[in-house]
GUSE-430163 format. One record per atom (N, C-alpha, C, CB): residue in one letter; x negated, y, z negated; residue number from 1; atom name. Coordinates in steps of 0.1 Angstrom, whole numbers. Glycine has a CB too. Layout:
N
[A,[X,Y,Z],NUM,CA]
...
This chain:
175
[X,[-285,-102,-12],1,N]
[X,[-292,-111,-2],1,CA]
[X,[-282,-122,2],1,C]
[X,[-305,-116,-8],1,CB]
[X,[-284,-123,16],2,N]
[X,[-273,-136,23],2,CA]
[X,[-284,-150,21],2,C]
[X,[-269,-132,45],2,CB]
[X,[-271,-160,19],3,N]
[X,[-280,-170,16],3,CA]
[X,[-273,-180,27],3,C]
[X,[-281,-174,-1],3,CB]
[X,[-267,-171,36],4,N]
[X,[-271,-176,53],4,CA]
[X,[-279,-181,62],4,C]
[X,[-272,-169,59],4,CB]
[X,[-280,-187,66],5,N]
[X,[-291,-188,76],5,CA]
[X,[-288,-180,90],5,C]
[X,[-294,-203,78],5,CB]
[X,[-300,-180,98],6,N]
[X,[-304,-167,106],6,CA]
[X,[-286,-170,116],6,C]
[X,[-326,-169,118],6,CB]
[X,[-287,-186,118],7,N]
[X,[-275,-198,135],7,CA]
[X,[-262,-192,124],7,C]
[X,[-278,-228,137],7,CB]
[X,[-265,-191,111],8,N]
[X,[-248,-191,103],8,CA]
[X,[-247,-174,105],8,C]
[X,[-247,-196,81],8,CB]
[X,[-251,-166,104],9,N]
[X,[-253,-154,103],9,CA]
[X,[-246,-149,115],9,C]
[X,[-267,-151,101],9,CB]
[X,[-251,-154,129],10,N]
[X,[-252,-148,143],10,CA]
[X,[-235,-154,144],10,C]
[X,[-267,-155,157],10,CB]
[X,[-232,-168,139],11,N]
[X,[-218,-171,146],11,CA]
[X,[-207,-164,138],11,C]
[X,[-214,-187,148],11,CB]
[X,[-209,-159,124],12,N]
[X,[-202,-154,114],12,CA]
[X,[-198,-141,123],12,C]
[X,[-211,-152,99],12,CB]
[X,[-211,-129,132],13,N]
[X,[-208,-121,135],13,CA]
[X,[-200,-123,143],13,C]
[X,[-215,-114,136],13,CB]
[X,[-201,-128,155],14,N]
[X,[-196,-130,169],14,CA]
[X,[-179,-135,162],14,C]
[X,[-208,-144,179],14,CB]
[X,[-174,-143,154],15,N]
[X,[-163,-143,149],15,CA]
[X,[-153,-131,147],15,C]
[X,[-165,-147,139],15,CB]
[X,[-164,-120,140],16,N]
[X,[-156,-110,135],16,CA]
[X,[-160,-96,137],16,C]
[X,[-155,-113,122],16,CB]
[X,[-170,-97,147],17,N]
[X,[-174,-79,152],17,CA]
[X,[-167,-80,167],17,C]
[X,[-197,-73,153],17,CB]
[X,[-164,-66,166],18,N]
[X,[-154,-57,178],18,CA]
[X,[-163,-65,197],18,C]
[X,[-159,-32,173],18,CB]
[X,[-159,-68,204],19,N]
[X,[-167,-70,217],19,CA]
[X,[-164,-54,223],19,C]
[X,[-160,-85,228],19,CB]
[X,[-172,-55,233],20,N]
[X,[-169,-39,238],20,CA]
[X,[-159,-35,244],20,C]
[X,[-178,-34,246],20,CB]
[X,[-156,-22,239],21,N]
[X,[-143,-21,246],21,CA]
[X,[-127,-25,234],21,C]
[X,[-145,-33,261],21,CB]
[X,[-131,-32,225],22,N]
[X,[-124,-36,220],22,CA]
[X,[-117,-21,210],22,C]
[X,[-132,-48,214],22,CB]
[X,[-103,-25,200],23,N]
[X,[-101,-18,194],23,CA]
[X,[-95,-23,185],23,C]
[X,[-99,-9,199],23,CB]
[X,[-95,-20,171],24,N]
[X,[-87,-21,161],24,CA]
[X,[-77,-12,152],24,C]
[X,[-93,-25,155],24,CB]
[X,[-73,-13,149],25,N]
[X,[-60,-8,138],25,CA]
[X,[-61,-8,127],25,C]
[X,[-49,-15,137],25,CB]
[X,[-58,4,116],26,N]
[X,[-55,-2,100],26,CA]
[X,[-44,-9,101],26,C]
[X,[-53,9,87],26,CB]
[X,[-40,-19,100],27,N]
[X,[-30,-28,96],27,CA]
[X,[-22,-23,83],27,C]
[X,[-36,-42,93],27,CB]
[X,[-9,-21,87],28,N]
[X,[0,-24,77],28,CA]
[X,[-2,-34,61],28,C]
[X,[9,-29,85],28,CB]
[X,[-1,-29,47],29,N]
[X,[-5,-38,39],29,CA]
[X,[4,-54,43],29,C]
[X,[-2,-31,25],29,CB]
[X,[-1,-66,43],30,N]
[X,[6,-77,42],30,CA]
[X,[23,-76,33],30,C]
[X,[-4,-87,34],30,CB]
[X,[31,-84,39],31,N]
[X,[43,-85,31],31,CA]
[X,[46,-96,32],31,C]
[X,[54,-76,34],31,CB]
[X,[54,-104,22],32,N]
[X,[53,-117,25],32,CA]
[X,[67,-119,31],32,C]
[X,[50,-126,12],32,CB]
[X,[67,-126,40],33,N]
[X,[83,-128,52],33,CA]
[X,[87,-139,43],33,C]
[X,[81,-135,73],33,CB]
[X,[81,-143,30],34,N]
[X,[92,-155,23],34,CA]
[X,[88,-168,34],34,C]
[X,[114,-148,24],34,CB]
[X,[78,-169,41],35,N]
[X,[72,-181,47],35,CA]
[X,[70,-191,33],35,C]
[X,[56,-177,56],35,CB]
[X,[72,-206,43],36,N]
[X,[71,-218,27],36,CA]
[X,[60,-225,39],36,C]
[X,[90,-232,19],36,CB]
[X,[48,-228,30],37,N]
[X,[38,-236,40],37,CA]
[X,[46,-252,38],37,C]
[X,[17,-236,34],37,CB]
[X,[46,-255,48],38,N]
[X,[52,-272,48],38,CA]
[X,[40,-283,45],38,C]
[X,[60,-277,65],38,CB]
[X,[31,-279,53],39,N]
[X,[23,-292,52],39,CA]
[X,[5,-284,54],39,C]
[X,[29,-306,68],39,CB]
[X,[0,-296,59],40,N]
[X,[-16,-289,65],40,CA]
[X,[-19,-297,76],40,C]
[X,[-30,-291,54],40,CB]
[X,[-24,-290,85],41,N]
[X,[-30,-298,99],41,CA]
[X,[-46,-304,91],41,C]
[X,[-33,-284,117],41,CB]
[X,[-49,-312,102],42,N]
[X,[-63,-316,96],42,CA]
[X,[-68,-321,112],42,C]
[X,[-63,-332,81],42,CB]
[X,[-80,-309,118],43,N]
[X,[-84,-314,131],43,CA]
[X,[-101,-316,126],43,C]
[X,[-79,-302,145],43,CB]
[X,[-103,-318,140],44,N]
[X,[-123,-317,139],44,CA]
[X,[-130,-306,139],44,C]
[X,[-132,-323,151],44,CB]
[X,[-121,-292,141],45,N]
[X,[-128,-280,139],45,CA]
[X,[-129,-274,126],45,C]
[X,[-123,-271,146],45,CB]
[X,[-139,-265,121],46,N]
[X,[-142,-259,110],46,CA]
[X,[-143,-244,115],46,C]
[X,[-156,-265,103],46,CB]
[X,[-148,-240,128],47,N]
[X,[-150,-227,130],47,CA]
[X,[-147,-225,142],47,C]
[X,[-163,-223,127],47,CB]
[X,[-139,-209,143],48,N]
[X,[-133,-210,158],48,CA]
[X,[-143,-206,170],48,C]
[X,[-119,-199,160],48,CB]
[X,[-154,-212,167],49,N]
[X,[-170,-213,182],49,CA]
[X,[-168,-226,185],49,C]
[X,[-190,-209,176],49,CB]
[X,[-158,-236,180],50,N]
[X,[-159,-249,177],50,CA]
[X,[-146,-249,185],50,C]
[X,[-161,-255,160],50,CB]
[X,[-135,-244,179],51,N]
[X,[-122,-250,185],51,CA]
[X,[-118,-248,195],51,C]
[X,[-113,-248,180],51,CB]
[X,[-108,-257,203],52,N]
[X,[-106,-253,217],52,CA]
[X,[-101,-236,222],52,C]
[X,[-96,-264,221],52,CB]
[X,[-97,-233,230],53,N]
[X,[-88,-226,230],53,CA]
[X,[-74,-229,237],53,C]
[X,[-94,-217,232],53,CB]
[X,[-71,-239,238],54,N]
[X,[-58,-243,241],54,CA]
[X,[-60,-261,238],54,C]
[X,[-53,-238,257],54,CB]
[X,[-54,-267,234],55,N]
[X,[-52,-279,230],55,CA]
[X,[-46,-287,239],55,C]
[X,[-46,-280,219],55,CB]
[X,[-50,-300,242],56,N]
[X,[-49,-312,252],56,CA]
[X,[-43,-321,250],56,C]
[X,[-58,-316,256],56,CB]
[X,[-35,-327,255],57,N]
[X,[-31,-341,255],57,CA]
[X,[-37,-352,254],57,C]
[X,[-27,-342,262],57,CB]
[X,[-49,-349,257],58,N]
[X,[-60,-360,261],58,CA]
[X,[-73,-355,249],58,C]
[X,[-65,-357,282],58,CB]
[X,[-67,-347,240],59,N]
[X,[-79,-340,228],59,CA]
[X,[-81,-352,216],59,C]
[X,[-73,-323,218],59,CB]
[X,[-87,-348,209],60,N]
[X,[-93,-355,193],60,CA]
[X,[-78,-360,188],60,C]
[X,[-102,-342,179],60,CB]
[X,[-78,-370,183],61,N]
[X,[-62,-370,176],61,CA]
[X,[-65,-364,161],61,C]
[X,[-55,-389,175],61,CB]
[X,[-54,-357,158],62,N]
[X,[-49,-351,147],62,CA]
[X,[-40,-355,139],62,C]
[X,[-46,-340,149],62,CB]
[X,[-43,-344,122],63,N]
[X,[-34,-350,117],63,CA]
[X,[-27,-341,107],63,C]
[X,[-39,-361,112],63,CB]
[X,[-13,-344,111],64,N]
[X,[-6,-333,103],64,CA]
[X,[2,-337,92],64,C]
[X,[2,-324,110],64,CB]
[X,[0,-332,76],65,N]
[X,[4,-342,70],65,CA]
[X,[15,-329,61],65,C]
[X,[-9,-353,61],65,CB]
[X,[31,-339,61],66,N]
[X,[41,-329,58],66,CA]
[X,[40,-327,43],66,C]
[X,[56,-332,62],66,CB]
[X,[43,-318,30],67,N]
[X,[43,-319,18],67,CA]
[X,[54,-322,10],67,C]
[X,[37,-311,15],67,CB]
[X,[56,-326,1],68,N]
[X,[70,-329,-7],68,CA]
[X,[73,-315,-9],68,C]
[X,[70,-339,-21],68,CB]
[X,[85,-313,-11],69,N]
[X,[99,-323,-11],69,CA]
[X,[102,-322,4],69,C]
[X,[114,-317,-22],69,CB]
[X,[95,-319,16],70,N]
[X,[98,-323,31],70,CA]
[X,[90,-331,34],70,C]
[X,[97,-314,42],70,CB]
[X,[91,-340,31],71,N]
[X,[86,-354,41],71,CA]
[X,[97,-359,44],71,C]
[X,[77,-367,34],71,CB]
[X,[110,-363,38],72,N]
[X,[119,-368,43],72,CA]
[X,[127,-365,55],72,C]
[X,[125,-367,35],72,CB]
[X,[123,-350,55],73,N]
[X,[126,-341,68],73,CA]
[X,[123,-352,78],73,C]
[X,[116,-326,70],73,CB]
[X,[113,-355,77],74,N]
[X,[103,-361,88],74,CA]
[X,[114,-371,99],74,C]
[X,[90,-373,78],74,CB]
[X,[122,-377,90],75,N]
[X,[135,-388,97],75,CA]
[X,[137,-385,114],75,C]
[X,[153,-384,89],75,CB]
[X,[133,-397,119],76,N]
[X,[136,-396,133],76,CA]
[X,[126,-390,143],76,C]
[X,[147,-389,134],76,CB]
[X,[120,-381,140],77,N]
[X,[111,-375,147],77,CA]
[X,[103,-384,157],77,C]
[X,[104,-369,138],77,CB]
[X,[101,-401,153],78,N]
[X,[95,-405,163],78,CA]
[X,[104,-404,176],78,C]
[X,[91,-418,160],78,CB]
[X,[115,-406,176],79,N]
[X,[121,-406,190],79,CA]
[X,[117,-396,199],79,C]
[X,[135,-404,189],79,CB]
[X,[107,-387,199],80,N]
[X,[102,-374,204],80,CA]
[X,[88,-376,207],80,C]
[X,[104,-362,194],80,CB]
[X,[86,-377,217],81,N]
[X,[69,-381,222],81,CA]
[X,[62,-368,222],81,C]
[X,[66,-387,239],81,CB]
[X,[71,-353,226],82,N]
[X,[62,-339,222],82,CA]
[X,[68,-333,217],82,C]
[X,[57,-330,231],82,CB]
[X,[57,-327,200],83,N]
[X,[65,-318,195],83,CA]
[X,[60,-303,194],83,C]
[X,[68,-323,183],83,CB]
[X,[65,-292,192],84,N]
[X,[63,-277,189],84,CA]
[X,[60,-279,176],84,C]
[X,[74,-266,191],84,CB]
[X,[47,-272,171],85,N]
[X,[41,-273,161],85,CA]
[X,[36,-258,160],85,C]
[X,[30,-285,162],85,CB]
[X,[40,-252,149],86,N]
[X,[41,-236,142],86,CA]
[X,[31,-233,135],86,C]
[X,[51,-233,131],86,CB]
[X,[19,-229,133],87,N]
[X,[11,-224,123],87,CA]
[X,[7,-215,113],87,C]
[X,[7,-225,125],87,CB]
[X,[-1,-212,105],88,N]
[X,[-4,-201,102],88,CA]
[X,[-20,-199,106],88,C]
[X,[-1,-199,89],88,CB]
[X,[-19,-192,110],89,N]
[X,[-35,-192,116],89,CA]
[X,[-46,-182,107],89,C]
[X,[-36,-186,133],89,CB]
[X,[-50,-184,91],90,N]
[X,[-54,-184,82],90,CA]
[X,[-66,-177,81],90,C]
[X,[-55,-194,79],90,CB]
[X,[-72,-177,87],91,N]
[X,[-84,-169,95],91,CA]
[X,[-87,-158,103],91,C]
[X,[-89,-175,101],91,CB]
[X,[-79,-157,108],92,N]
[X,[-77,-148,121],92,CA]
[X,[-77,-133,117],92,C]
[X,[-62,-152,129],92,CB]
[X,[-86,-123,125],93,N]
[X,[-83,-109,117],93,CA]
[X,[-69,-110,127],93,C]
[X,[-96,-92,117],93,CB]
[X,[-60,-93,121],94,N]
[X,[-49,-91,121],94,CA]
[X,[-49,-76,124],94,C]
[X,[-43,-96,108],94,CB]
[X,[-59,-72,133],95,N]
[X,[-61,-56,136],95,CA]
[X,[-63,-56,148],95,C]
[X,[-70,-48,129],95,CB]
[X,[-66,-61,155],96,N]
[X,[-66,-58,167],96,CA]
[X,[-55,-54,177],96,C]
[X,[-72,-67,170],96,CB]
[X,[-55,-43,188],97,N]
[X,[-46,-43,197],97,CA]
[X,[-50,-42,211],97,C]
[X,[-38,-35,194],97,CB]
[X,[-64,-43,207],98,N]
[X,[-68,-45,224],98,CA]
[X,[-79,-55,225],98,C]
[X,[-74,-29,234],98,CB]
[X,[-85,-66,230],99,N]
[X,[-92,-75,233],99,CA]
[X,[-97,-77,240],99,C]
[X,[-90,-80,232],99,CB]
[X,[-112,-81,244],100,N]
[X,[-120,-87,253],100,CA]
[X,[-119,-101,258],100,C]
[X,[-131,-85,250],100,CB]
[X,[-111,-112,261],101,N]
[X,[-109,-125,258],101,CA]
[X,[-121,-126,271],101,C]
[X,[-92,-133,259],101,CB]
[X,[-126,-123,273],102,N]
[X,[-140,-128,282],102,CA]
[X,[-154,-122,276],102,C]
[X,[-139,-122,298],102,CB]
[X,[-154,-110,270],103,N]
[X,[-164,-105,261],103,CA]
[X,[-172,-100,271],103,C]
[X,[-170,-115,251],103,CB]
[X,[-164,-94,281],104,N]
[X,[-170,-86,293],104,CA]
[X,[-168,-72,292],104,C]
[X,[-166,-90,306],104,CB]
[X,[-161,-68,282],105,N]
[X,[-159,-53,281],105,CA]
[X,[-145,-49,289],105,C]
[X,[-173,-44,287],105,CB]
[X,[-141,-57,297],106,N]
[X,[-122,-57,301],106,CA]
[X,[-112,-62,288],106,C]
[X,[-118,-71,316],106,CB]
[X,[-103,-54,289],107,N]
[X,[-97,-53,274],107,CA]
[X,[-84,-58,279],107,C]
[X,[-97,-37,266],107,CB]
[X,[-79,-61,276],108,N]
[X,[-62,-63,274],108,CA]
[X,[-55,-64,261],108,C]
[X,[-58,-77,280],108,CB]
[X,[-42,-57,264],109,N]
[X,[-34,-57,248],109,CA]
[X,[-35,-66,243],109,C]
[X,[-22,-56,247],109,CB]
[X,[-27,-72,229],110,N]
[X,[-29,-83,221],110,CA]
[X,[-20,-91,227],110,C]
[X,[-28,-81,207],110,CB]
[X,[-3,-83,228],111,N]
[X,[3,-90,231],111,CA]
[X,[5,-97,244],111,C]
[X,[8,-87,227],111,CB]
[X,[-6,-96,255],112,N]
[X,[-8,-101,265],112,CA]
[X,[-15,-114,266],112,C]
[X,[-13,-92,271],112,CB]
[X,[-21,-115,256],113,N]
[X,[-29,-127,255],113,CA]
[X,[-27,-141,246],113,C]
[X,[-40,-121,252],113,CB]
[X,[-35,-154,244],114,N]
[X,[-29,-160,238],114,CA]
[X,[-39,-160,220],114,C]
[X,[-26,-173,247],114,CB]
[X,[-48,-147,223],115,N]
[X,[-55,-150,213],115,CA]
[X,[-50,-157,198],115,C]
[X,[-60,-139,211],115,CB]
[X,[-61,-160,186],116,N]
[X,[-55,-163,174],116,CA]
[X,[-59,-151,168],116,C]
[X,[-58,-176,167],116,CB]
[X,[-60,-139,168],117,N]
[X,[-64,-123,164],117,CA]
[X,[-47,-118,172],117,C]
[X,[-82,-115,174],117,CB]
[X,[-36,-118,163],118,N]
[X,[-25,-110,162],118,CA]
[X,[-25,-105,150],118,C]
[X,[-14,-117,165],118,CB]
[X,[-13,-94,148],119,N]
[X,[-5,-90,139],119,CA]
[X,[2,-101,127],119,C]
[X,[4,-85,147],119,CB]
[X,[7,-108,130],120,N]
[X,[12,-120,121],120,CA]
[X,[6,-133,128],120,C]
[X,[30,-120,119],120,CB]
[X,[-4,-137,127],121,N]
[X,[-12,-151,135],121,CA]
[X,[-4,-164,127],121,C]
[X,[-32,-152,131],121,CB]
[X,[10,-164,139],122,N]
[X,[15,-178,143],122,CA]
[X,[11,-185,153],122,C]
[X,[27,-179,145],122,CB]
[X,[4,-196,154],123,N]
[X,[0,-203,164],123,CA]
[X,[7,-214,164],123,C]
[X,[-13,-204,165],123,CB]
[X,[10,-218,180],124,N]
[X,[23,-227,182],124,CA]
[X,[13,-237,193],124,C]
[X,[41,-216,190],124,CB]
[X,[16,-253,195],125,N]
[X,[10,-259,202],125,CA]
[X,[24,-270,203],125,C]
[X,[-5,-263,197],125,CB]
[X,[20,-275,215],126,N]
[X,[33,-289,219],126,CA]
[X,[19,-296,216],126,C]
[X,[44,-293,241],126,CB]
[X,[24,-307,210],127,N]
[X,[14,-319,211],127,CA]
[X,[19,-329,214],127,C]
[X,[7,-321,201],127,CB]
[X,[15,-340,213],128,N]
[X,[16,-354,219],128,CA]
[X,[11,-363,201],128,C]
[X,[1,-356,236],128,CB]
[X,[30,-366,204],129,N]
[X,[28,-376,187],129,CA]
[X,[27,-390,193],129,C]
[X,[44,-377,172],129,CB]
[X,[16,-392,185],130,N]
[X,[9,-406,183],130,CA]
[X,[18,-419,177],130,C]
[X,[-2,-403,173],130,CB]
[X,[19,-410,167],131,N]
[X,[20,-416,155],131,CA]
[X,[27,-413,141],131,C]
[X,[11,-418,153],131,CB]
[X,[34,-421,134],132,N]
[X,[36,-416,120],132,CA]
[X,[33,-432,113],132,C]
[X,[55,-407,117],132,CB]
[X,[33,-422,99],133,N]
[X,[30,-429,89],133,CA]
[X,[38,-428,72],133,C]
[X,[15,-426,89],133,CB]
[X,[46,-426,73],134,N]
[X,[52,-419,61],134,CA]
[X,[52,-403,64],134,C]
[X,[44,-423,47],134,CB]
[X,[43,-396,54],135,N]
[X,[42,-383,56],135,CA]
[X,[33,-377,64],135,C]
[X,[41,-380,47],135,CB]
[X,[31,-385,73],136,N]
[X,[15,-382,80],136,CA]
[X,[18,-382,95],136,C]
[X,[1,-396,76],136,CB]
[X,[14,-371,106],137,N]
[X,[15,-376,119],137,CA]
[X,[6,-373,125],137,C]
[X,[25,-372,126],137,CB]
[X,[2,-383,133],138,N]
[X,[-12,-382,142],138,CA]
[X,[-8,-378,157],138,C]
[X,[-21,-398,142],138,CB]
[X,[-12,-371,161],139,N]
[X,[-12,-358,173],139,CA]
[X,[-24,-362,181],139,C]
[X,[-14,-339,166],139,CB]
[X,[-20,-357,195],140,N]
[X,[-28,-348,200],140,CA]
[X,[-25,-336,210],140,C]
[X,[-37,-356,205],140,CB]
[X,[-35,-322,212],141,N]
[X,[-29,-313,216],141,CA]
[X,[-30,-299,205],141,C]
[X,[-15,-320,219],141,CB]
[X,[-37,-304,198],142,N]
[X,[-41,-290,185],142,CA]
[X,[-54,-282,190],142,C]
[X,[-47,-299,165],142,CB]
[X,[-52,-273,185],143,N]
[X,[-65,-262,191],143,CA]
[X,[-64,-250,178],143,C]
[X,[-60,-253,211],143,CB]
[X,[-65,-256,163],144,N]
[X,[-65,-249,153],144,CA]
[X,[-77,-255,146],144,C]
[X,[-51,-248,146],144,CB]
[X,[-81,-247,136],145,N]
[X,[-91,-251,127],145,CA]
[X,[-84,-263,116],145,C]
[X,[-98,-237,120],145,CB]
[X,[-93,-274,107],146,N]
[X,[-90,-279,96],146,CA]
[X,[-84,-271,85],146,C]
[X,[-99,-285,93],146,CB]
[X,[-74,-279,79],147,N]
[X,[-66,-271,66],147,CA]
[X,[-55,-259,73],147,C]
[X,[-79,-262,55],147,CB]
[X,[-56,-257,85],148,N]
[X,[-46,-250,90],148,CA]
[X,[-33,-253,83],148,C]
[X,[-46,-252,103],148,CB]
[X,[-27,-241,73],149,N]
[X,[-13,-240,68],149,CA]
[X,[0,-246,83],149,C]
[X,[-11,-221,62],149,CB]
[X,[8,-254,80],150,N]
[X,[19,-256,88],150,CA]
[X,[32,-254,85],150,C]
[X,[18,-265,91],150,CB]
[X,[39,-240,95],151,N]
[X,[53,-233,88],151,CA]
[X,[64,-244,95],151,C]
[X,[57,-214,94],151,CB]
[X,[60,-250,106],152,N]
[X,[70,-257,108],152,CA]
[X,[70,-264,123],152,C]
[X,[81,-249,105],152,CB]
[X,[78,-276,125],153,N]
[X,[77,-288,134],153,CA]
[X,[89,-285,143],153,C]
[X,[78,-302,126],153,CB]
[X,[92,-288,155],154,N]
[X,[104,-293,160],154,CA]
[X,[99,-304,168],154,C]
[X,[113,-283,168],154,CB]
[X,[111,-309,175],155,N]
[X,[109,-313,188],155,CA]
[X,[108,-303,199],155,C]
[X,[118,-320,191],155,CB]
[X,[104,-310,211],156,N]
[X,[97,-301,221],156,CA]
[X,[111,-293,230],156,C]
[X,[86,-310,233],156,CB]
[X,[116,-282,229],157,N]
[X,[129,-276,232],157,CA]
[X,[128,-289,248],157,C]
[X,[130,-252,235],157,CB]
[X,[120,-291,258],158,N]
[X,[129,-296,272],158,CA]
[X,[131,-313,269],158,C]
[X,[119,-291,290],158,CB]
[X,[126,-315,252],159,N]
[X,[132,-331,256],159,CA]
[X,[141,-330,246],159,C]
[X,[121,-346,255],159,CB]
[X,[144,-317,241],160,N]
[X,[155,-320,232],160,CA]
[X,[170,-319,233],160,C]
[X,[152,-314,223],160,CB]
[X,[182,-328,230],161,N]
[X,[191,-323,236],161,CA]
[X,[201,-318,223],161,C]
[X,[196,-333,246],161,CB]
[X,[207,-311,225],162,N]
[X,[215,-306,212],162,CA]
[X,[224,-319,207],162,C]
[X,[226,-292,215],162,CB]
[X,[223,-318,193],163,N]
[X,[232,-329,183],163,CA]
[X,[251,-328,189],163,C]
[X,[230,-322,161],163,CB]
[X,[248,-315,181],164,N]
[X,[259,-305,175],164,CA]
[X,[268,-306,188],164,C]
[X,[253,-287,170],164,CB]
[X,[285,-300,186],165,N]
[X,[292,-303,201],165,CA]
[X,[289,-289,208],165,C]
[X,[311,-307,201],165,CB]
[X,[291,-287,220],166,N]
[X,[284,-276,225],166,CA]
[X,[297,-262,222],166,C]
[X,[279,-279,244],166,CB]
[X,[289,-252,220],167,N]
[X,[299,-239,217],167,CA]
[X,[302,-229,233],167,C]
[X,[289,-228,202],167,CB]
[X,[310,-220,227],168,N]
[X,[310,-210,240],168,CA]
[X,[301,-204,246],168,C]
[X,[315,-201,239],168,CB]
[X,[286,-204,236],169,N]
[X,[277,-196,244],169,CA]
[X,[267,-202,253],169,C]
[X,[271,-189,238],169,CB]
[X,[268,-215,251],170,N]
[X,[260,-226,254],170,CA]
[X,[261,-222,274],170,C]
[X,[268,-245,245],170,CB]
[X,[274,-221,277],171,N]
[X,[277,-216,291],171,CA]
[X,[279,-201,291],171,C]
[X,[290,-223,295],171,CB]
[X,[278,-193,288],172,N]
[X,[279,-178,290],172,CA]
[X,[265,-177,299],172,C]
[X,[279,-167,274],172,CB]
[X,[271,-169,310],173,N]
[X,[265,-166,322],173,CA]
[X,[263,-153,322],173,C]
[X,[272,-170,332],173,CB]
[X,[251,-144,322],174,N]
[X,[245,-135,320],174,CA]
[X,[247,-125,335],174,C]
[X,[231,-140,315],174,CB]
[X,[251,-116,337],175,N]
[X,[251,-109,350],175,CA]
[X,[240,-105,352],175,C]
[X,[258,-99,352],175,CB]
């Protein structure tokens, strides 16, 4: 016996049963790619009927907090008003290859879309840093659930400019 209630029950399904038209896969068993979780996001969502589906500039501020022994990483990073933020998207099934993203029975491939239902669910967002605090940065621009695992940070590739002196390929011109 579920010790659900009737509102927990109905969004539990809608999470995780097929929309029409939909299709799934046996998935390959998991293998681990040797991923290191760095840190954890911490937003206002708990369930994805809750979370956005793309993240705003103008959203809830967030908070992503790096774990030791990378916090020190952290150096400098304020100089960067947007960063690329990597996730693991923890929840997500991992079988799907065709999707309803309107739940109208029109399907499209997986990899056409920006769902968080992939094959390896990395979810990537630019956000808008706030803030830091030591090990802690406050964001906005997340569209992941709380406790979201985090593989990794950059700066945003068009405000970033390279350190390093530039090499030959940096100009190689593609025919």
């Amino acid at each position: 016996m579920s010790d659900l209630t009737p509102k927990q029950a109905a969004a539990e399904s809608l999470e995780s049963d097929l929309r029409l038209n939909e299709r799934a896969v046996t998935a390959p068993k998991a293998q681990d790619a040797g991923l290191e979780f760095i840190g954890r996001i911490t937003t206002p969502w708990t369930s994805r009927l809750e979370c956005p589906r793309q993240g705003r500039h103008d959203g809830p501020l967030c908070q992503i907090e790096i774990f030791e022994p990378w916090a020190p990483a952290l150096e400098g990073i304020e100089e960067f008003q947007h960063l690329e933020i990597l996730y693991w998207l923890h929840q997500s099934r991992r079988d799907l290859i065709f999707q309803s993203p309107a739940n109208n029975g029109e399907i499209r491939g997986t990899f056409s879309i920006r769902s968080p239902i992939r094959p390896n669910p990395i979810g990537t967002s630019i956000v808008l840093l706030e803030k830091r605090e030591n090990n802690l940065l406050w964001v906005r621009g997340l569209d992941c659930l709380s406790d979201t695992p985090l593989l990794d940070l950059k700066p945003e590739r068009s405000s970033f400019k390279p350190l390093a002196a530039p090499q030959k390929g940096d100009f190689d011109i593609c025919p």
